[in-house]
PyMOL Python script that loads the backbone (N, CA, C, O; Angstrom):
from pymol import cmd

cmd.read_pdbstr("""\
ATOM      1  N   UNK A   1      -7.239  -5.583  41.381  1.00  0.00           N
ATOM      2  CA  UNK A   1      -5.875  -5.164  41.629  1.00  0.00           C
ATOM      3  C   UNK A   1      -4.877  -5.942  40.771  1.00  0.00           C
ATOM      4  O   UNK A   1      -3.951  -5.354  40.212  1.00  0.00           O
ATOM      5  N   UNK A   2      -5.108  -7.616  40.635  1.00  0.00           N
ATOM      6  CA  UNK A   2      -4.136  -7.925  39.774  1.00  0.00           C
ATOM      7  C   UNK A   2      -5.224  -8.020  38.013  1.00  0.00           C
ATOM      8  O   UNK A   2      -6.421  -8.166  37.764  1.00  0.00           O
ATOM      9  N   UNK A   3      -4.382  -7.899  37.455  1.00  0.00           N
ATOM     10  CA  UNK A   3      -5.349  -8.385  36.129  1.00  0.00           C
ATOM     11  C   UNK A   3      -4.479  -9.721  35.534  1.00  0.00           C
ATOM     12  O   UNK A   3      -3.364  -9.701  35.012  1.00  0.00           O
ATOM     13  N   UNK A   4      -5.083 -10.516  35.706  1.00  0.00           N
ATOM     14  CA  UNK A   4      -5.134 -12.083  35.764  1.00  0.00           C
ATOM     15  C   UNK A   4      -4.850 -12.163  34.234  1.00  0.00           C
ATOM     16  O   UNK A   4      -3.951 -13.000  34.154  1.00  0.00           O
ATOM     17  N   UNK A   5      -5.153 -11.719  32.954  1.00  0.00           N
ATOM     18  CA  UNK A   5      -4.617 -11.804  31.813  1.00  0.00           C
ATOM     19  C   UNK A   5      -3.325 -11.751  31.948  1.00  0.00           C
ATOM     20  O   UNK A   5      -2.666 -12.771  31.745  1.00  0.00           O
ATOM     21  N   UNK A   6      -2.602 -10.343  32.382  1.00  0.00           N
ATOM     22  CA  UNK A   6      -0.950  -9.787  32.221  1.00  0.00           C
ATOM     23  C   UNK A   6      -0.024 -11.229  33.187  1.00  0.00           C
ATOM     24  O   UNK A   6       0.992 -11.839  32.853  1.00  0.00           O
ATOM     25  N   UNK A   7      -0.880 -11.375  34.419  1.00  0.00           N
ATOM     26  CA  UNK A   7      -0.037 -11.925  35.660  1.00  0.00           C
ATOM     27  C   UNK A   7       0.338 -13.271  34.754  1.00  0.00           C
ATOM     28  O   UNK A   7      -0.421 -13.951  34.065  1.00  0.00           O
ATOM     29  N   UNK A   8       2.188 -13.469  35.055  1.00  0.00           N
ATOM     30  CA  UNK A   8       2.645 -14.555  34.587  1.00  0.00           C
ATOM     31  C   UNK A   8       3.082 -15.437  35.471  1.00  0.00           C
ATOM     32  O   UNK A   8       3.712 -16.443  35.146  1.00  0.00           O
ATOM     33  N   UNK A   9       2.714 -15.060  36.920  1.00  0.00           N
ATOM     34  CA  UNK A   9       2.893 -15.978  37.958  1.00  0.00           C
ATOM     35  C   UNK A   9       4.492 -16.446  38.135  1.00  0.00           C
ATOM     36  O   UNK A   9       4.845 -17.625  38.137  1.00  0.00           O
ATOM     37  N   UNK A  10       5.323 -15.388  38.273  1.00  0.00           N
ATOM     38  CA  UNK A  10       6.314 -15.242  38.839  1.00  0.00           C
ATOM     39  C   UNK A  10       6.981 -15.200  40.083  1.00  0.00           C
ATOM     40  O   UNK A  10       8.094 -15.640  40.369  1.00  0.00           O
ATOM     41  N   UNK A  11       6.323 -14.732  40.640  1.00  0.00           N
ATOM     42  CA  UNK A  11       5.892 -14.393  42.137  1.00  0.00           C
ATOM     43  C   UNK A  11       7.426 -13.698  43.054  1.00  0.00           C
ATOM     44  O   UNK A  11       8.117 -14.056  44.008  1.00  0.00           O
ATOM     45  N   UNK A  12       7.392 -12.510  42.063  1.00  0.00           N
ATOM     46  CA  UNK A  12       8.230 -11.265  42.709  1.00  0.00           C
ATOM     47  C   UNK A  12       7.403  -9.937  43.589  1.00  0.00           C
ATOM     48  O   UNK A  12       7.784  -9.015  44.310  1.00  0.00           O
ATOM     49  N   UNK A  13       6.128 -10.409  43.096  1.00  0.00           N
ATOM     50  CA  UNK A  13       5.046  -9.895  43.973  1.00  0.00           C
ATOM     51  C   UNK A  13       5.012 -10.654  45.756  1.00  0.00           C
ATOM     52  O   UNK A  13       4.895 -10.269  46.920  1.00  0.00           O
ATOM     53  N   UNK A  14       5.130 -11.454  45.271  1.00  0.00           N
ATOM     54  CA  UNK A  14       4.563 -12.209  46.796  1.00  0.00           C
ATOM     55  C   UNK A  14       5.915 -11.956  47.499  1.00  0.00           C
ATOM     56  O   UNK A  14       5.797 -11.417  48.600  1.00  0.00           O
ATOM     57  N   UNK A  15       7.173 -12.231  47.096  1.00  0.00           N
ATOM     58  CA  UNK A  15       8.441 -12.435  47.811  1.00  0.00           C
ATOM     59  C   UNK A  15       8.661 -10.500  48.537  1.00  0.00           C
ATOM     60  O   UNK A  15       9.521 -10.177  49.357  1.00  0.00           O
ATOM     61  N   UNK A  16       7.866  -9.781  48.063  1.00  0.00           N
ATOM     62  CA  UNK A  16       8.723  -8.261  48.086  1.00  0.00           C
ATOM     63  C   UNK A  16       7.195  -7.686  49.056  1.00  0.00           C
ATOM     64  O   UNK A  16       7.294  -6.670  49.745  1.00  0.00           O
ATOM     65  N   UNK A  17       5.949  -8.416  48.991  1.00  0.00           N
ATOM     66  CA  UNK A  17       5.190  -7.743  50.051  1.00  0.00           C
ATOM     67  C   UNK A  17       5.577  -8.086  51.444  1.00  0.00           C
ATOM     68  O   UNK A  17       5.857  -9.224  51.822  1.00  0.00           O
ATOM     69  N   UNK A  18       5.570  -6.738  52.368  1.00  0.00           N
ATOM     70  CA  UNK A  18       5.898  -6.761  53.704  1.00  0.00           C
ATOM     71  C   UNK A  18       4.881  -7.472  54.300  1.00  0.00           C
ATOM     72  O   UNK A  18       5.342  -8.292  55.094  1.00  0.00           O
ATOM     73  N   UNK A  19       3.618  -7.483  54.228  1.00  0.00           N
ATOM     74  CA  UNK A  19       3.123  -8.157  54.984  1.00  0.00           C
ATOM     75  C   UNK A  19       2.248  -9.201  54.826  1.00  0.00           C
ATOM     76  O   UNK A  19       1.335  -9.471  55.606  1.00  0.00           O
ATOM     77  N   UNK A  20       2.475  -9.684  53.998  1.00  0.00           N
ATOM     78  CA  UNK A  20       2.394 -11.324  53.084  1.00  0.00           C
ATOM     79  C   UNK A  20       1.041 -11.551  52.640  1.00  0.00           C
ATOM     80  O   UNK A  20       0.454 -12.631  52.712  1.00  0.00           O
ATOM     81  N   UNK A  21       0.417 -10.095  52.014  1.00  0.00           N
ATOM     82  CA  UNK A  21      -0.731 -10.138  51.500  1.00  0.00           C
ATOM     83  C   UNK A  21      -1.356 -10.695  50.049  1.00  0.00           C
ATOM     84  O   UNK A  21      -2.492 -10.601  49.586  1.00  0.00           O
ATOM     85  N   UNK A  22      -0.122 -11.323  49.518  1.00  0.00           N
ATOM     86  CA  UNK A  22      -0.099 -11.763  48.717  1.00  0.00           C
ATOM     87  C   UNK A  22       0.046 -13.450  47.929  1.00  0.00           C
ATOM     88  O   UNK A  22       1.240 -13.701  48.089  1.00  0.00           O
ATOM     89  N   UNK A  23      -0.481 -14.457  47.315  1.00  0.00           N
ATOM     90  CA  UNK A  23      -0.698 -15.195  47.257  1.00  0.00           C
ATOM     91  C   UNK A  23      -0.949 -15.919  45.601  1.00  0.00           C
ATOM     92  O   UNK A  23      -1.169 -15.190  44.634  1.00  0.00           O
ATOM     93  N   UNK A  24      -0.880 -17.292  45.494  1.00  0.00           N
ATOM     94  CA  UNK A  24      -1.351 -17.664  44.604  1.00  0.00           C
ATOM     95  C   UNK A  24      -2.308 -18.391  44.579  1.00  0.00           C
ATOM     96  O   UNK A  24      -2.542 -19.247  45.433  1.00  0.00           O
ATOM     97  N   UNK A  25      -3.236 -18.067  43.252  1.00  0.00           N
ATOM     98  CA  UNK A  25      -4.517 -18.784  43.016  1.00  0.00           C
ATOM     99  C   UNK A  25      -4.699 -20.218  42.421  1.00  0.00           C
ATOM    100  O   UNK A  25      -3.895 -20.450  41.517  1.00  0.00           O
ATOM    101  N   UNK A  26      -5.204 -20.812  42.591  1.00  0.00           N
ATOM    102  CA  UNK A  26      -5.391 -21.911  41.649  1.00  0.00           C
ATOM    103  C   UNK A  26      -4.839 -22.056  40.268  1.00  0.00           C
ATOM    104  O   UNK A  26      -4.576 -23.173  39.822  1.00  0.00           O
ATOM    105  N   UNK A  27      -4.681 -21.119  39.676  1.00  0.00           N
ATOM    106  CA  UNK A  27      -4.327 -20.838  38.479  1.00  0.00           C
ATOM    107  C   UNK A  27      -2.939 -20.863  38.336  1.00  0.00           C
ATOM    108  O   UNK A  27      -2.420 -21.318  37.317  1.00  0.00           O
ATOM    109  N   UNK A  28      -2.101 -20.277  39.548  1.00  0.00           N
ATOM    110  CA  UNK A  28      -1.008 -20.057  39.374  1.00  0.00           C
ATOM    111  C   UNK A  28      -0.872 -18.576  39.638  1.00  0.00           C
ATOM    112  O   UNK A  28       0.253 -18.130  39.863  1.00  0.00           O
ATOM    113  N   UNK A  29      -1.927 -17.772  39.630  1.00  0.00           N
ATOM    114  CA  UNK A  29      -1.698 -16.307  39.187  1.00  0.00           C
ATOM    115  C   UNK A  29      -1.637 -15.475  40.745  1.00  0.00           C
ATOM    116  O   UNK A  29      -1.911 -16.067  41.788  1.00  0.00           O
ATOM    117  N   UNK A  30      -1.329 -14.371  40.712  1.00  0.00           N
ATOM    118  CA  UNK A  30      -0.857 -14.075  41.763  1.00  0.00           C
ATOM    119  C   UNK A  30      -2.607 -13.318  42.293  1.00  0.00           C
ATOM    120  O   UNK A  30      -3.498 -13.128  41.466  1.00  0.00           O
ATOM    121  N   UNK A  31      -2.715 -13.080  43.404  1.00  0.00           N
ATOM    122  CA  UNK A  31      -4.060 -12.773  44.228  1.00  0.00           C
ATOM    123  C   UNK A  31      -3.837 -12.268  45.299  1.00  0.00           C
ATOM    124  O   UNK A  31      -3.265 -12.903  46.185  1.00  0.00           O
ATOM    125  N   UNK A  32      -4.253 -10.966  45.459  1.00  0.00           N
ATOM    126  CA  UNK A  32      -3.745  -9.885  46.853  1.00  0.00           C
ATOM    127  C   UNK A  32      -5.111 -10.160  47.931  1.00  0.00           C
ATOM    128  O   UNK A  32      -6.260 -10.103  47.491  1.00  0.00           O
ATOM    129  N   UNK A  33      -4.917 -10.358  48.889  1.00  0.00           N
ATOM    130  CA  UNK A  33      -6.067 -10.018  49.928  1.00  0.00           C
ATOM    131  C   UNK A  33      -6.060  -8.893  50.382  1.00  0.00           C
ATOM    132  O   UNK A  33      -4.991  -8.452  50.802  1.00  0.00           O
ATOM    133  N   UNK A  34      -7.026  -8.240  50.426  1.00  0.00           N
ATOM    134  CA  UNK A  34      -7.651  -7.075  50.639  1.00  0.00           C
ATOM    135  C   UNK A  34      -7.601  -6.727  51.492  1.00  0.00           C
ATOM    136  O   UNK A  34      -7.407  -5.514  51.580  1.00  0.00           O
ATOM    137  N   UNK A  35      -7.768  -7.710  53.005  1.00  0.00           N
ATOM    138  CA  UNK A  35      -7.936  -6.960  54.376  1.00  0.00           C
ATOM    139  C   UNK A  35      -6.556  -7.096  54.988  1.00  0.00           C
ATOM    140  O   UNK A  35      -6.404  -6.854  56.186  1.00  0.00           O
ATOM    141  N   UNK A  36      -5.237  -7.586  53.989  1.00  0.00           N
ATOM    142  CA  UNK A  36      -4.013  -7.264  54.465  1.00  0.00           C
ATOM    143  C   UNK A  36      -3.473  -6.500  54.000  1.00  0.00           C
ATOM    144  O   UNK A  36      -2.747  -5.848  54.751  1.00  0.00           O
ATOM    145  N   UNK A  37      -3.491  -6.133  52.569  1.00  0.00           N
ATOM    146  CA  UNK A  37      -2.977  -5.012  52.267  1.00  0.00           C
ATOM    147  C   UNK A  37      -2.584  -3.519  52.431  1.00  0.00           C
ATOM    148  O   UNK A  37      -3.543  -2.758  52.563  1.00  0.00           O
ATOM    149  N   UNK A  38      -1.490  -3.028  52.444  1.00  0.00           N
ATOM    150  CA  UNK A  38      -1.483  -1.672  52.947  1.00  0.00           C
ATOM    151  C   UNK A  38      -1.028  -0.646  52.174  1.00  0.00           C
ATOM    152  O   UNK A  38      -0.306   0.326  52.393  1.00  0.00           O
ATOM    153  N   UNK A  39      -1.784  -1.203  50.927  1.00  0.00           N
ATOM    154  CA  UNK A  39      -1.127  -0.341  49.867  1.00  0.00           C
ATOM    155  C   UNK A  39       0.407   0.284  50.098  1.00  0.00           C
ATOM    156  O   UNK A  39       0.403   1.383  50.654  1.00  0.00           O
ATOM    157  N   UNK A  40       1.432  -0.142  49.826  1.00  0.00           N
ATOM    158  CA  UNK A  40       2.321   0.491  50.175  1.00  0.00           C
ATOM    159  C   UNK A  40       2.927   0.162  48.178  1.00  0.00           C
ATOM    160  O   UNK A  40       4.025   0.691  48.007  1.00  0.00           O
ATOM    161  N   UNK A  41       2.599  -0.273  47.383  1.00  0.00           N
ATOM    162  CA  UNK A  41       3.354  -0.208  45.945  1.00  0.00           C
ATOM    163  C   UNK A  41       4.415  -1.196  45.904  1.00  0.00           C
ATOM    164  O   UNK A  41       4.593  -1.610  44.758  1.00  0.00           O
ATOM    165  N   UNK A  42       5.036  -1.614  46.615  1.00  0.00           N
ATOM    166  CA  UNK A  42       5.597  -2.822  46.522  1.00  0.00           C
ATOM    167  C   UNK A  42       5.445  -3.445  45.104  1.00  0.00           C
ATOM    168  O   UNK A  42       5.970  -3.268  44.005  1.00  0.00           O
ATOM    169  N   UNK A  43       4.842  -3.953  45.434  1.00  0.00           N
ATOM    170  CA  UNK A  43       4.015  -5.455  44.491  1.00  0.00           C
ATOM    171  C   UNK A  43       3.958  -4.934  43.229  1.00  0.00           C
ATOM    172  O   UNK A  43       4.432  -5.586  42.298  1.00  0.00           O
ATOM    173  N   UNK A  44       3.386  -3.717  43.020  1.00  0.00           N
ATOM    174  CA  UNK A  44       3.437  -2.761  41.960  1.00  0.00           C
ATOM    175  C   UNK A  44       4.451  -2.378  40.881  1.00  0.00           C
ATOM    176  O   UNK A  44       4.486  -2.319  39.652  1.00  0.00           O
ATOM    177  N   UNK A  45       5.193  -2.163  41.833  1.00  0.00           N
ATOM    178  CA  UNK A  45       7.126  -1.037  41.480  1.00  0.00           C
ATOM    179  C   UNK A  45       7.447  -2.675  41.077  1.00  0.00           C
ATOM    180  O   UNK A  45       7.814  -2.512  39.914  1.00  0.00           O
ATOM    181  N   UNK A  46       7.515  -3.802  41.264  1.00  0.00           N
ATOM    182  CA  UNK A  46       8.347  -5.135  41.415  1.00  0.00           C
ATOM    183  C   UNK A  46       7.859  -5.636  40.242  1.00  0.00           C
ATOM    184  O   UNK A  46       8.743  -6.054  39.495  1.00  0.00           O
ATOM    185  N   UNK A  47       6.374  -5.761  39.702  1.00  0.00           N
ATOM    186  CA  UNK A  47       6.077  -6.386  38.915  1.00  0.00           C
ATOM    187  C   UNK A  47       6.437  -6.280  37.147  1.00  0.00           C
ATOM    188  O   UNK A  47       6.281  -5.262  36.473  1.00  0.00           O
ATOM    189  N   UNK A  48       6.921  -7.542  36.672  1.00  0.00           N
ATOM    190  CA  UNK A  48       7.841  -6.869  34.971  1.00  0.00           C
ATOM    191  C   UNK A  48       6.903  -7.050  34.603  1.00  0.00           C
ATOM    192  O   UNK A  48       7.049  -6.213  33.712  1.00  0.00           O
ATOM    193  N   UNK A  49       5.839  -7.447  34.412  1.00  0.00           N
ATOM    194  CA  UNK A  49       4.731  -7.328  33.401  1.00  0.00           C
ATOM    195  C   UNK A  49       3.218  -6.268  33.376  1.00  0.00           C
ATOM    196  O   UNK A  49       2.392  -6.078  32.484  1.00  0.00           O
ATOM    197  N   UNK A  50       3.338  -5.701  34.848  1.00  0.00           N
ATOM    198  CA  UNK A  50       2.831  -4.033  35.392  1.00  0.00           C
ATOM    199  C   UNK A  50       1.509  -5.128  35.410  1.00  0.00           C
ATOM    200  O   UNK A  50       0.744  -4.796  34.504  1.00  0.00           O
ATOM    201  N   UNK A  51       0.983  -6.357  36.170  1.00  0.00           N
ATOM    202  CA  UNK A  51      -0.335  -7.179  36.104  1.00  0.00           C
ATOM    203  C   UNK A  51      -0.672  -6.088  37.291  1.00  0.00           C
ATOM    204  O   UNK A  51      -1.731  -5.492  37.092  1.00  0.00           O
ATOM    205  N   UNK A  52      -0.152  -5.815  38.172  1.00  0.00           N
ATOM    206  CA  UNK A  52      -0.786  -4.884  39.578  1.00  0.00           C
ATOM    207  C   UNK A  52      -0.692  -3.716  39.511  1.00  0.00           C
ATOM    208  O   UNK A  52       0.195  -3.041  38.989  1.00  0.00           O
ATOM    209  N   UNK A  53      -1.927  -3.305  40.222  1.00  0.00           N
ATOM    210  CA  UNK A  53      -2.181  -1.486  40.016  1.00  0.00           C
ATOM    211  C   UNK A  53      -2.962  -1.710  41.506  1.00  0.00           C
ATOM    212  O   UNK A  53      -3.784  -2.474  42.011  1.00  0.00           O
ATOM    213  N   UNK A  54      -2.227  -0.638  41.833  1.00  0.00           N
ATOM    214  CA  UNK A  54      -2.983  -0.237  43.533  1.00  0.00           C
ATOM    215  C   UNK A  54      -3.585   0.839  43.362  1.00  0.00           C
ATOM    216  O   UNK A  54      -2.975   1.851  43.017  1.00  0.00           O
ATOM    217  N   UNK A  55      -5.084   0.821  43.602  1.00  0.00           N
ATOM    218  CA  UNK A  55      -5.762   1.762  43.223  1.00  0.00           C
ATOM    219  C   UNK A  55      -5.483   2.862  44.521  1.00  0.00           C
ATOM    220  O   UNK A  55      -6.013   3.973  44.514  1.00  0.00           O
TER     221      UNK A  55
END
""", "prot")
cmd.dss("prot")
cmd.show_as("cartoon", "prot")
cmd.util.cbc("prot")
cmd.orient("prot")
């Protein structure tokens, strides 16, 4: 879901998901959990560098 190349670890992803499925990795890079997510595009529509795609 994220592709860890594009993600610049901004974290307009994490601030704009409703239900805080979102996170950072060790890296810095942003990392969605799976069993919170509700696909709703959020994270998606928000991101300037398009690192997230909700399948």
């Amino acid at each position: 879901m994220v592709n860890k190349n594009k993600c610049i670890g901004c974290g307009s992803c994490i601030s704009i998901c409703p239900v805080e499925a979102i996170d950072f990795d060790d890296d810095g890079k942003a990392k969605i959990d799976p069993n919170k997510c509700i696909k709703c595009g959020s994270c998606e529509a928000t991101c300037p560098v398009e690192a997230i795609k909700i399948n």
